[in-house]
C-alpha positions as CSV (number, residue, x, y, z in Angstrom):
1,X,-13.3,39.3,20.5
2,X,-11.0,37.1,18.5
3,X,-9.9,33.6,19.5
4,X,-9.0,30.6,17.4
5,X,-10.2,27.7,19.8
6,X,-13.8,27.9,21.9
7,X,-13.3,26.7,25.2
8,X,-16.4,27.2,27.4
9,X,-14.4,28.4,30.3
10,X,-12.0,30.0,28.3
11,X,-15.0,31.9,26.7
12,X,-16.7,33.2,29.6
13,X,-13.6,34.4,31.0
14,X,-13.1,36.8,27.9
15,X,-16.5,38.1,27.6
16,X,-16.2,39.0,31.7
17,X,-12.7,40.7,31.3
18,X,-14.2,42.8,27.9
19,X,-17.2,44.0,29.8
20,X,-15.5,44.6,32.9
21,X,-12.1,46.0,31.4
22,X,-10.1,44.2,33.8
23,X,-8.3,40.7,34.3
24,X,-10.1,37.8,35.8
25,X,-8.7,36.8,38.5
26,X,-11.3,34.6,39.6
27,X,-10.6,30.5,38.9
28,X,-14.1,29.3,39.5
29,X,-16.6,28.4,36.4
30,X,-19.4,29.4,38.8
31,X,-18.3,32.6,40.0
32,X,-17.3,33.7,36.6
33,X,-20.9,32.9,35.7
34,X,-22.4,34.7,39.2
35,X,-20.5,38.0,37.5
36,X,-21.9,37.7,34.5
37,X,-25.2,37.8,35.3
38,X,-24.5,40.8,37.4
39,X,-23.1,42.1,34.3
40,X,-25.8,41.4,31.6
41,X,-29.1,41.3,33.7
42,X,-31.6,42.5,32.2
43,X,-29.7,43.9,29.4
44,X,-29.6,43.4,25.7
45,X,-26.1,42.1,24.1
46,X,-24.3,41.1,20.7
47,X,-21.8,38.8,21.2
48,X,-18.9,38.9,18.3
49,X,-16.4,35.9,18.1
50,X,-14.3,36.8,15.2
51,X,-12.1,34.1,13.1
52,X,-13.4,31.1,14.6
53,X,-11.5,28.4,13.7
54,X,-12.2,25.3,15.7
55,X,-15.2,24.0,17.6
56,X,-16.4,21.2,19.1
57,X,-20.3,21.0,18.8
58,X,-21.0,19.4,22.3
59,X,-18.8,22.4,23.6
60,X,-20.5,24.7,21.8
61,X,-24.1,24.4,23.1
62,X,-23.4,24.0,26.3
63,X,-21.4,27.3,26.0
64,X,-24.7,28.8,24.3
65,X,-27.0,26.7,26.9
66,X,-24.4,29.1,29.5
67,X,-25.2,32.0,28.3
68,X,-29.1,31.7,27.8
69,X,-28.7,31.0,31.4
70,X,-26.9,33.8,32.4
71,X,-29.3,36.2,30.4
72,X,-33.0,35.1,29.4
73,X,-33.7,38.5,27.9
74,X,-34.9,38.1,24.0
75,X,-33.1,39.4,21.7
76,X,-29.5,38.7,22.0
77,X,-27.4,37.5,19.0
78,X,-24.3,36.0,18.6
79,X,-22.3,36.7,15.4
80,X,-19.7,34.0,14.5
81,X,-16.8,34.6,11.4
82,X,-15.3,31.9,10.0
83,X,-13.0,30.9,7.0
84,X,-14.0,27.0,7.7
85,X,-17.5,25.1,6.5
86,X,-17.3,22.7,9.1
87,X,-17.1,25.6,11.6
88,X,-19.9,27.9,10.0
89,X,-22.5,24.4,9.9
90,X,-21.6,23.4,13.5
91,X,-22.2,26.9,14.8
92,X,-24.8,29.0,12.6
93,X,-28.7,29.0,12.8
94,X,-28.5,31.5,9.9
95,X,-25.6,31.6,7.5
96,X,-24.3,34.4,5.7
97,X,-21.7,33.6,3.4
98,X,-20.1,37.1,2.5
99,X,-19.4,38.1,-0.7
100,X,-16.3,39.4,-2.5
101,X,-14.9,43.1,-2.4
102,X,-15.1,44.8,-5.6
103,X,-11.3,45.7,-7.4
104,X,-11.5,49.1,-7.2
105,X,-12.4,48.9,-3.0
106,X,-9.0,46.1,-3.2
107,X,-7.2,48.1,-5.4
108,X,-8.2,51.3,-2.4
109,X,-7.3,48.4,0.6
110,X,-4.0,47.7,-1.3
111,X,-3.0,51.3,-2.0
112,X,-2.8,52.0,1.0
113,X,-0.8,49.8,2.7
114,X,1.7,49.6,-0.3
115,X,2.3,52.7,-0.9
116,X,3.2,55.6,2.9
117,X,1.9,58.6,1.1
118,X,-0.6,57.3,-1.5
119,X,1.2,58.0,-5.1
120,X,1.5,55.7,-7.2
121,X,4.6,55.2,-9.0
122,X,4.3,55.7,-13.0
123,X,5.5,52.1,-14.1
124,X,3.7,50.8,-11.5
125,X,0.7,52.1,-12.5
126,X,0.4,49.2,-15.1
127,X,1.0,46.2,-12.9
128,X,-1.5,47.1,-10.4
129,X,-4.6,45.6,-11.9
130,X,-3.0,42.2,-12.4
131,X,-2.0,42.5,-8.6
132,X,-5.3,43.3,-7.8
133,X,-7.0,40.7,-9.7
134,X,-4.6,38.2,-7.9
135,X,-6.5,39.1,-4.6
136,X,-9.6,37.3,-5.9
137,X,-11.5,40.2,-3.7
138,X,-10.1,39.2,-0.6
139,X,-9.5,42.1,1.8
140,X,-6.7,40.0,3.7
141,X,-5.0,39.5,0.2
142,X,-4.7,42.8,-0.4
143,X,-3.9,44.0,2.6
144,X,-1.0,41.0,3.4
145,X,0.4,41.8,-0.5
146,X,0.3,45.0,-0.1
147,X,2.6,44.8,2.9
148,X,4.5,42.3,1.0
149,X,5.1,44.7,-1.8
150,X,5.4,48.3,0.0
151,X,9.1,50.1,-0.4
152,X,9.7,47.5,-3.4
153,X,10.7,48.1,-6.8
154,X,9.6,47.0,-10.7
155,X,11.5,43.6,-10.6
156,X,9.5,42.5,-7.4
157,X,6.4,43.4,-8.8
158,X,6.4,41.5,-11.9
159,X,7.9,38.6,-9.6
160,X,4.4,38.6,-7.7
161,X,2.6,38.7,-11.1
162,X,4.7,35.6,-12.2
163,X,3.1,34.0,-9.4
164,X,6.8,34.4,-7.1
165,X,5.4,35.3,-4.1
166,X,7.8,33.0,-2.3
167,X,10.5,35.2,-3.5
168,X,10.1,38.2,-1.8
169,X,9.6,36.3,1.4
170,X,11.7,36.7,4.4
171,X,11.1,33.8,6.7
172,X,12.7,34.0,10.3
173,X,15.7,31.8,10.6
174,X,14.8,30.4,13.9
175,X,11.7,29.3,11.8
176,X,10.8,25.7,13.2
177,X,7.8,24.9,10.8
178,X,6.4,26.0,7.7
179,X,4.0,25.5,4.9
180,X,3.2,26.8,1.8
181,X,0.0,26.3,0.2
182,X,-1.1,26.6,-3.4
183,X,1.6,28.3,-4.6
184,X,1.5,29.6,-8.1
185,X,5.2,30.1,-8.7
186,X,7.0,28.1,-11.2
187,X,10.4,28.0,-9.1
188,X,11.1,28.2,-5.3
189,X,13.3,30.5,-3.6
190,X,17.1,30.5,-2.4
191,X,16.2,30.7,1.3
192,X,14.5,27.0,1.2
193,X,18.2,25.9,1.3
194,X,20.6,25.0,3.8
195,X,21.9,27.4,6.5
196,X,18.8,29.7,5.9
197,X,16.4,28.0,7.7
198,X,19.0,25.7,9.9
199,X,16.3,25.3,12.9
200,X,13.2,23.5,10.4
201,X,11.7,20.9,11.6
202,X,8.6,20.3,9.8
203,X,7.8,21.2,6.3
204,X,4.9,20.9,4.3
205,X,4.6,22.3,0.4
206,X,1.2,21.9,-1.3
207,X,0.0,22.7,-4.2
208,X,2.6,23.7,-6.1
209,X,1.2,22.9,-9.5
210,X,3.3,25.3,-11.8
211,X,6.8,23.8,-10.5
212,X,8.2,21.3,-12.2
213,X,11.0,20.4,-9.9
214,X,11.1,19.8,-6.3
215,X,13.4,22.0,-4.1
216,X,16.7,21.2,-2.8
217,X,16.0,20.2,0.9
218,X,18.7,17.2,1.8
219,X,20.9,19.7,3.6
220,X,18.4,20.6,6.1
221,X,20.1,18.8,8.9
222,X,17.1,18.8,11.8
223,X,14.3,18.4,9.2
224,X,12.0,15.7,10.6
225,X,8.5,15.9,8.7
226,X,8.3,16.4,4.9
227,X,4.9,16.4,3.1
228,X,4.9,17.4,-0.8
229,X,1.8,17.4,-2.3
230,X,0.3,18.3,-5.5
231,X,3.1,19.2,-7.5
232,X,1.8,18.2,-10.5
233,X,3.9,19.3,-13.0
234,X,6.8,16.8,-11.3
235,X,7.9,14.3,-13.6
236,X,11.2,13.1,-11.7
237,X,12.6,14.1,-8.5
238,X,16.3,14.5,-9.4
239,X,19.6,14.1,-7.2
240,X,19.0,17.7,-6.7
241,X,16.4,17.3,-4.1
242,X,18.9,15.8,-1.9
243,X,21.1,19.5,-2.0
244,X,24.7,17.5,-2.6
245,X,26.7,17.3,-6.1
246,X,28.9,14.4,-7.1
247,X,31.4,15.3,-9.7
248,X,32.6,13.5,-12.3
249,X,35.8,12.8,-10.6
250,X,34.2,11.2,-7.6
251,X,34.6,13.9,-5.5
252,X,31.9,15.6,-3.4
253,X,31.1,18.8,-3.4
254,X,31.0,19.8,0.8
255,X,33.1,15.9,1.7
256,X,33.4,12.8,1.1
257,X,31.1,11.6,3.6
258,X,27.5,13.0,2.5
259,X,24.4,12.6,4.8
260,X,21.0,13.4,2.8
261,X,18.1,14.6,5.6
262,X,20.1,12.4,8.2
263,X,17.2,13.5,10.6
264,X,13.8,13.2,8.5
265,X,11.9,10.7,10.5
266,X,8.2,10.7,8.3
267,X,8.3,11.4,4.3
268,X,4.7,12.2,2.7
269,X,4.6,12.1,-1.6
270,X,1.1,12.6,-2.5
271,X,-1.0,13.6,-5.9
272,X,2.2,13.9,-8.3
273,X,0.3,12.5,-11.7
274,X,3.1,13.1,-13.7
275,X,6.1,11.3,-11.7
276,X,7.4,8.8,-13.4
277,X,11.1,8.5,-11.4
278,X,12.0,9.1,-8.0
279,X,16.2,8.9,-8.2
280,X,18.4,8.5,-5.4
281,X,22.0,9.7,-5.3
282,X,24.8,7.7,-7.2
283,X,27.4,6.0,-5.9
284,X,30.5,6.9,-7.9
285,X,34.0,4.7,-7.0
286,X,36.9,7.0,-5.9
287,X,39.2,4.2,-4.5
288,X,38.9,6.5,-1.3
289,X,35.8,5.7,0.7
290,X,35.6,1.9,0.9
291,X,34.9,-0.3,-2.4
292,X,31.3,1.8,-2.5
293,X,32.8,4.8,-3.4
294,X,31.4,8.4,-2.4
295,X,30.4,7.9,1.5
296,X,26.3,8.4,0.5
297,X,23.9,7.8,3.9
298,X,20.3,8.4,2.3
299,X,17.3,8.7,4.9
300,X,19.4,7.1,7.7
301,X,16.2,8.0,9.9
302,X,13.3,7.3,8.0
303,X,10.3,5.7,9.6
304,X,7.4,6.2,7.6
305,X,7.3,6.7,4.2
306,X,3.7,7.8,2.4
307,X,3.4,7.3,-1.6
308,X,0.2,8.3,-2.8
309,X,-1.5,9.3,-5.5
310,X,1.5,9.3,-7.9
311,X,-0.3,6.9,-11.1
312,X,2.6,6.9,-13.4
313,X,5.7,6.1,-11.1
314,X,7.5,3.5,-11.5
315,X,11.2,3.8,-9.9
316,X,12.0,4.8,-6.3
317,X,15.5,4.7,-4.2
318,X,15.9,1.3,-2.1
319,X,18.3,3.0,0.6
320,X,16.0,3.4,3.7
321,X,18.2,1.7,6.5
322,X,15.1,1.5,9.7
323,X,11.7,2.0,7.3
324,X,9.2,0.4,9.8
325,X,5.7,2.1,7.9
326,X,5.1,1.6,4.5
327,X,2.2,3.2,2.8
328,X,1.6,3.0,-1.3
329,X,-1.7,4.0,-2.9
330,X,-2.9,4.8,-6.2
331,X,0.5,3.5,-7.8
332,X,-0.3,1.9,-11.0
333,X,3.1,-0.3,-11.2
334,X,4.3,-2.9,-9.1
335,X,7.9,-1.3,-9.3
336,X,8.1,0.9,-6.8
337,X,7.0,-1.7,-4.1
338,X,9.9,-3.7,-5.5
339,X,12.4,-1.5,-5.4
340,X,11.7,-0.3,-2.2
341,X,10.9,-3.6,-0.5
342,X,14.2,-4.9,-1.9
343,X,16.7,-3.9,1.0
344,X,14.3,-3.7,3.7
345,X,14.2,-5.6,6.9
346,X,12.6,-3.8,9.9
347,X,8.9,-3.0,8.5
348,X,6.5,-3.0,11.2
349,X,3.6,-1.5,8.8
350,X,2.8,-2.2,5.0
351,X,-0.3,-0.8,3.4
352,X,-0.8,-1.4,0.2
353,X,-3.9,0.1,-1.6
354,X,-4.9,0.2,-5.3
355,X,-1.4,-0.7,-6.8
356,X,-3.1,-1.9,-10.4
357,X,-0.4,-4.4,-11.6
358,X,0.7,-6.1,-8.4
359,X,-0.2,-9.5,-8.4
360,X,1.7,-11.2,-5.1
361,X,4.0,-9.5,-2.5
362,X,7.8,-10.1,-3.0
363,X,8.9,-13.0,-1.6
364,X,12.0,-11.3,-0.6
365,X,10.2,-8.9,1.2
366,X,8.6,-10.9,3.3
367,X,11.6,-13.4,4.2
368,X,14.0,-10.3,5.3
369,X,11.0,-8.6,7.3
370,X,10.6,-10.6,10.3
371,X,8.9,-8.2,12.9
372,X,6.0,-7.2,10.2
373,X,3.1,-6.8,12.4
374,X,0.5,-5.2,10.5
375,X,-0.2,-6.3,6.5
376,X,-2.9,-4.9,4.0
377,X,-3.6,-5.3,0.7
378,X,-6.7,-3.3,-0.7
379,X,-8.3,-2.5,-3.8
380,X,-5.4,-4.6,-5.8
381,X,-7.6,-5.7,-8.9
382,X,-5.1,-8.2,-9.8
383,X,-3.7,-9.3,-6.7
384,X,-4.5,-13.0,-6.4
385,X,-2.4,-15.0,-3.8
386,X,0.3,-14.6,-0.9
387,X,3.5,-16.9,-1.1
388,X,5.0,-19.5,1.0
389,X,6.8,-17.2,2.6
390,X,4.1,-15.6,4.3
391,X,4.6,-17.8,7.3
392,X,8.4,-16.5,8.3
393,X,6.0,-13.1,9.6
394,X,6.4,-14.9,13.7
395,X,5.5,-11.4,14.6
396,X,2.4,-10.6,12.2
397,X,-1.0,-9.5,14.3
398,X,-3.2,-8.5,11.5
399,X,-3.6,-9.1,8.2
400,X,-6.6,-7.4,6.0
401,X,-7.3,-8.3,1.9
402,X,-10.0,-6.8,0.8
403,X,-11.2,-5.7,-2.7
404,X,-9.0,-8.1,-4.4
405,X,-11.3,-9.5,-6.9
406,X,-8.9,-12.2,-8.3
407,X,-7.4,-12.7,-4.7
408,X,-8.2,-16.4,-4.7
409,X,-5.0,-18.4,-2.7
410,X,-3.5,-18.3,0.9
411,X,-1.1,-21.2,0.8
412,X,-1.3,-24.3,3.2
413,X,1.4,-24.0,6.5
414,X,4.3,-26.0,5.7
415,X,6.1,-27.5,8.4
416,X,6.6,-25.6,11.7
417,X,6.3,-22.3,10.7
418,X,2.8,-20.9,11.8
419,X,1.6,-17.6,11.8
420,X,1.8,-17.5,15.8
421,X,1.0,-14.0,16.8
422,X,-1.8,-13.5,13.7
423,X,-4.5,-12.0,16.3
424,X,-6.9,-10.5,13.4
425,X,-7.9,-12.0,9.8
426,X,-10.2,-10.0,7.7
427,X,-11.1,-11.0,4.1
428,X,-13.8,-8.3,2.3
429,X,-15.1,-8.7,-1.5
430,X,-12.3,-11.1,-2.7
431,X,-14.4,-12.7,-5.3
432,X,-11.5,-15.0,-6.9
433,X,-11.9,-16.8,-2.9
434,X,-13.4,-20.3,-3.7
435,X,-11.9,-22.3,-0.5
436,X,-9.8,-21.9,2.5
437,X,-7.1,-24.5,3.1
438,X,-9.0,-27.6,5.6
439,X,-7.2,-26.9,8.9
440,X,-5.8,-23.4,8.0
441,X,-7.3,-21.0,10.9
442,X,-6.5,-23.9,13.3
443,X,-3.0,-23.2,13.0
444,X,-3.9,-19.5,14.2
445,X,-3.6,-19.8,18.0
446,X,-3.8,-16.1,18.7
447,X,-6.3,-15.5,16.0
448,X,-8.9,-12.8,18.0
449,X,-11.1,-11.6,15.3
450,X,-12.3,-13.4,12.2
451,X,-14.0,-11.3,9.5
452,X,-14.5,-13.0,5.9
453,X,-17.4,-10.5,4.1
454,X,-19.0,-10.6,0.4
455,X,-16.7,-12.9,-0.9
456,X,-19.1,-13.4,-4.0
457,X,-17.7,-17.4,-4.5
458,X,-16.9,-18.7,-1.0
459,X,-18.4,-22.1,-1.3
460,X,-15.8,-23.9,1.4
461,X,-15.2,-22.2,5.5
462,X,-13.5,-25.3,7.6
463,X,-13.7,-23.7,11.0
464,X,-12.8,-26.0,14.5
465,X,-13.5,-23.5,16.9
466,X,-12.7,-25.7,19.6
467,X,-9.3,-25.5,18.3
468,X,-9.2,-21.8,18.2
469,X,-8.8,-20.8,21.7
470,X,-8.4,-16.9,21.4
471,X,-11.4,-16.0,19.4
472,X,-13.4,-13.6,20.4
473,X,-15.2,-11.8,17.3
474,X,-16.4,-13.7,14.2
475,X,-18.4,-12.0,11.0
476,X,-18.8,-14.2,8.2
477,X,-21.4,-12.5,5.8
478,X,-22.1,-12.0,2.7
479,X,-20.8,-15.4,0.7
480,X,-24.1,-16.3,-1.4
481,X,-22.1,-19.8,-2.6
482,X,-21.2,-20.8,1.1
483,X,-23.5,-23.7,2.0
484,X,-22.6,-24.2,5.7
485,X,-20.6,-23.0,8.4
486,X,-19.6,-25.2,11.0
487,X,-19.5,-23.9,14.5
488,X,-18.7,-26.6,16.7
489,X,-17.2,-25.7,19.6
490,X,-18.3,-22.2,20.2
491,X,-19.6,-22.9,23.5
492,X,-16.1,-23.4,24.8
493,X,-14.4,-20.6,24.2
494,X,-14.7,-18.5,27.3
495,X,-13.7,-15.4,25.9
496,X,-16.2,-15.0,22.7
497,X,-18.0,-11.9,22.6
498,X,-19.4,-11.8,19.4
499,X,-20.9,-13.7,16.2
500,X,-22.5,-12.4,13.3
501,X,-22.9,-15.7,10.6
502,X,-24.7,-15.9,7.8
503,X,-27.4,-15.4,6.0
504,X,-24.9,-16.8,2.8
505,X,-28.2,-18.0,0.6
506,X,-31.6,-18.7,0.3
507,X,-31.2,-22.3,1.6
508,X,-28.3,-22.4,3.9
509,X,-27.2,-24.4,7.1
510,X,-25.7,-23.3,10.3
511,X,-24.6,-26.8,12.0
512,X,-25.9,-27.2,15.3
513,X,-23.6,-26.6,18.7
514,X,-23.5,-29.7,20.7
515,X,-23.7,-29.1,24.8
């Protein structure tokens, strides 16, 4: 029996129809159960459930709970195959893991389905081995590349050897989404273009470590989702990427209006270690289309944008019109942030995490981006204050720093401008933290939750709870320099929930509540 989801129901229904050869027709759980005990009574079984790729562990034994109680004879077994650890360890009382075919039994599997009548041809004879040693003793390997490689000739074959699989694929053209994994080729092929795959929607390329460009995928008009991930051979993604050509004289190749992936709504660049530039397309004057030149609309549909894991990059495009989620990691320069915080104005989201050099956000950035709602800055080793302009964020609920070391400053509110709508404050290992601002959390009317955690140097927390009306969680732990925290006013807030305060040191002082 093979299935790639186990539902209990589901389940039960199969094993009834295989043992009775007929289809269920019967909607009850109970009844289905009722005929199988009529089926199995007293009668010794071994259950196969082949390719199992997903389960839930609560579903799974109360499906194996079912089926003890449908048949209490010893001795039954079920067998479980799986390509997934977490499926095998959530499922196996004894596990097997199976070992690999020998070449000559893949050589024998791929034989025969790449060749009708068995004979090899002579000057293929010599590329066989290498083919075969590409299976890694898989039997599906050499059974799917030996489909992939039946009827073709020399120039194919040594294509597959080069690591081209890709090439002597024929996707569907109504193909909505793909994604190719860990492939070994050094170059990808002509029908990841335009007008061969018109309907994609979702695209995901991973592990592409031998490429050392990315493929040209601007022109794929309804394209929504693009992940690339481990190309690591990737210094700089090119204009290329964006599948249009500007020449010289200003002109564009398809018109004079060009829209690159005028659909894509989520962009993923993760574990790139050698990209140093990401480019965007050039404007180039033609006294034609306005004073810009060349009509260019980049990303005119970007919402989230992922950088991650790309150390060495240090220049990205700044032409993402309605950006609302921003996420860099593992980014050693500041640069990139810069550049593409520098024409933005309708973030929502910015995570920032483990950007080595960044040592404040961009002013700019955070005057233009008035609806920011959601702000953290994590594991920034120099990162050490936020600016002024921190308080022009009316619509900012959260804001998280934590593992900022050198974090030490949050500037005092000047004037009217308040963080209004701040409903959660969370401060976690920023050892550089000597103080907060007297009067500071005051000013947060909507504040909710209050976390400050193993900041090492703390020796200063003014809180007036009475003046914070909204609170409903505080956790102030952790801070082996703060002497007292002052909780005065506790009693009246009707909504608290929860308080976990101190220990901070050996002697320390939590002021009394007056009622």
């Amino acid at each position: 029996m093979k299935e790639v989801k186990l539902e209990t129901k589901r389940y039960l229904e199969l094993i009834l129809e295989s043992l009775t050869e007929r289809k269920t027709e019967v909607q009850s759980r109970d009844i289905i159960v009722k005929k199988l005990q009529d089926e199995l009574g007293g009668k010794k079984y071994l259950l196969v459930l082949d390719d199992l790729w997903h389960v839930d562990p609560t579903l799974w034994h109360e499906f194996v709970d079912t089926l003890k109680g449908i048949n209490i004879s010893r001795g039954n077994c079920i067998l479980v195959t799986t390509r997934r650890d977490q499926v095998a360890s959530a499922v196996a009382a004894h596990l097997h893991m199976l070992g690999k075919l020998a070449e000559d039994h893949c050589w024998s599997i791929f034989k025969q389905r790449a060749f009708a009548d068995g004979e090899v041809p002579e000057e293929i004879v010599s590329m066989g081995n290498g083919v075969v040693k590409m299976c890694q003793g898989l039997p599906l390997a050499a059974n799917v590349l030996g489909g992939l490689l039946r009827n073709k000739g020399k120039h194919e074959w040594q294509a597959i050897l080069d690591g081209n699989a890709l090439l002597q694929v024929k996707p569907h053209p109504n193909l909505k989404t793909l994604a190719v994994v860990d492939y070994l080729g050094t170059r990808f092929p002509s029908w990841l273009r335009e007008g061969l795959l018109p309907y994609l929607v979702k695209l995901k390329l991973s592990g592409c470590k031998k490429c050392k460009e990315v493929p040209s995928l601007g022109q794929l008009k309804l394209l929504r989702h693009l992940e690339l991930v481990g190309f690591h051979e990737v210094e700089c993604i090119a204009p290329t990427f964006y599948g249009v050509e500007v020449s010289n004289n200003g002109s564009s190749s398809d018109n004079a209006n060009i829209q690159v992936f005028p659909l894509l709504k989520e962009l993923v660049l993760d574990d790139m270690p050698s990209l140093t530039e990401w480019k965007g397309v050039e404007l180039i004057p033609t006294g034609n289309v306005g004073r810009d030149g060349v009509g260019v609309r980049m990303f005119a549909g970007l919402e989230k944008l992922r950088i991650r894991n790309c150390s060495l990059l240090r220049s990205t495009p700044n032409q993402f019109e309605i950006l609302r989620e921003l996420t860099i990691k593992g980014v050693d320069s500041d640069m990139p942030l810069l550049n593409l915080c520098s024409n933005l104005t309708s973030l929502v989201d910015l995570i920032v995490d483990d950007v080595k050099e960044l040592t404040s956000l961009p002013d700019e950035m955070l005057h233009n981006n008035f609806s920011l709602q959601h702000l953290s800055v994590i594991n920034c080793r120099e990162f050490c204050e936020l600016p002024q302009s921190l308080y022009n964020l009316h619509s900012l609920k959260s804001l998280v720093i934590e593992r900022c070391t050198k974090f030490s400053s949050i500037p005092i509110p000047n004037g009217v401008n308040h963080l209004t709508s701040l409903q959660s404050l969370r401060l976690y290992k920023c050892d550089g933290l000597i103080s907060l601002p007297n009067g500071l959390l005051e000013h947060f009317q909507s504040l909710e939750s209050l976390e400050v955690c193993i900041c090492k140097n703390l020796v200063s927390l003014p809180l007036h709870l009475c003046e914070m009306p909204s609170l409903s969680y505080m956790n102030i732990l952790g801070c082996p320099r703060l002497n007292s925290v002052s909780i005065e006013g506790l009693h009246r807030l009707g909504g608290f929930r929860t308080s976990i305060v101190g220990p901070y040191q050996s002697q320390w002082t939590l002021r009394p509540i007056d009622f």
